[in-house]
Residue, then its C-alpha position, 0 to 999 in steps of 0.5 A: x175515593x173508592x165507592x161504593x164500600x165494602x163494609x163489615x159489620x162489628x158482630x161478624x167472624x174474622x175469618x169472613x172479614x178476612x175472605x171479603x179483603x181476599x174476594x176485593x183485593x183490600x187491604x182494611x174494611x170499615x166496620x158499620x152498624x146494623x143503621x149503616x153507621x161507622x163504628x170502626x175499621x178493621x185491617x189486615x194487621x188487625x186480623x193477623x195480630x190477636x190482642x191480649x185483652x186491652x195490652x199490646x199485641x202478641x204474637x200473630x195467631x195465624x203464626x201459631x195456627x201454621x205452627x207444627x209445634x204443640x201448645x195451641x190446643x183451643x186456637x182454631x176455636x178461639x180464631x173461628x169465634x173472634x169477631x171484627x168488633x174485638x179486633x178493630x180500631x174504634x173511632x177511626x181518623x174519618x174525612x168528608x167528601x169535601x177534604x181535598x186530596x191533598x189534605x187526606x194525603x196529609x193525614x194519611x201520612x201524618x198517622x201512618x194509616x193506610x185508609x180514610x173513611x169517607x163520610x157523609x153525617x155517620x154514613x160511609x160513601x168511600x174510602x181514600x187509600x194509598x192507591x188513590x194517592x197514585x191514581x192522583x198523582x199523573x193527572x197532577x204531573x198532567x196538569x203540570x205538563x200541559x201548563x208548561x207546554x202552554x205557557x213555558x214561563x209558568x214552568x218553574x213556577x208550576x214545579x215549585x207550586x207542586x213540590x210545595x204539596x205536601x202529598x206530591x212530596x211524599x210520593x216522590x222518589x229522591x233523585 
């Protein structure tokens, strides 16, 4: 888990959303009220996609700002005025500080998302990303190791164990 949070709020532009990700190498923000309460998240893909009211998305409008083609009278304006909470994934899939690091891989992959918020009540403490999958994933071979090194007939056992995660399976790169 990442804490402490770097937060959004919903009435912010999506230009200084976007300046925070830049400024802490991330890649999504949790968007929280002026209490501290998650409200919503707000990703890279958010940002670099414009909705056309409630339909599907459109053409990025970043695509069309770096555009040397006319027809985009009003679209600077337009990306300088558009704030997160017009951008951002309401309701977000959230897990508490007691899910395990296996089932938050397992909801990160089952929904194709890239981040969890971490809350406690409606308060964000963390975030869980791809990146603390990674991070995980040598003390887990670690721990492994040293069984199999202590106890040579655990070994086999202590692999299957580990191939039976879920998260550790999704990691690994097939042979």
């Amino acid at each position: 888990m990442t804490s402490p949070v770097v937060t959004v709020a919903p009435d912010s532009p999506i230009a200084d959303a976007a300046q925070l990700m830049l400024d802490h190498r991330i890649s999504g923000l949790p968007v929280v009220d002026r209490g501290g309460r998650l409200v919503g998240i707000v990703s890279e893909r958010d940002l670099l996609r414009r909705r056309n009211g409630e339909g599907p998305l459109r053409r990025p409008h970043w695509l069309q700002l770096l555009s040397e083609r006319s027809g985009l009278e009003g679209e600077p304006a337009r990306f300088h005025t558009l704030t997160v909470g017009a951008v951002m994934t309401i309701s977000p899939l959230t897990v508490t500080e007691a899910t395990t690091i296996e089932d938050a891989g397992k909801l990160l992959e089952q929904h194709r998302i890239k981040r969890l918020p971490v809350v406690r009540g409606q308060q964000v403490v963390g975030v869980i990303s791809r990146a603390d999958l990674l991070r995980a994933l040598p003390r887990a071979l670690g721990r492994a190791e040293a069984a199999a090194k202590h106890d040579p007939s655990m070994t086999d056992e202590r692999l299957i164990e580990l191939e039976r995660q879920y998260w550790l399976q999704r990691t690994r790169s097939p042979k």
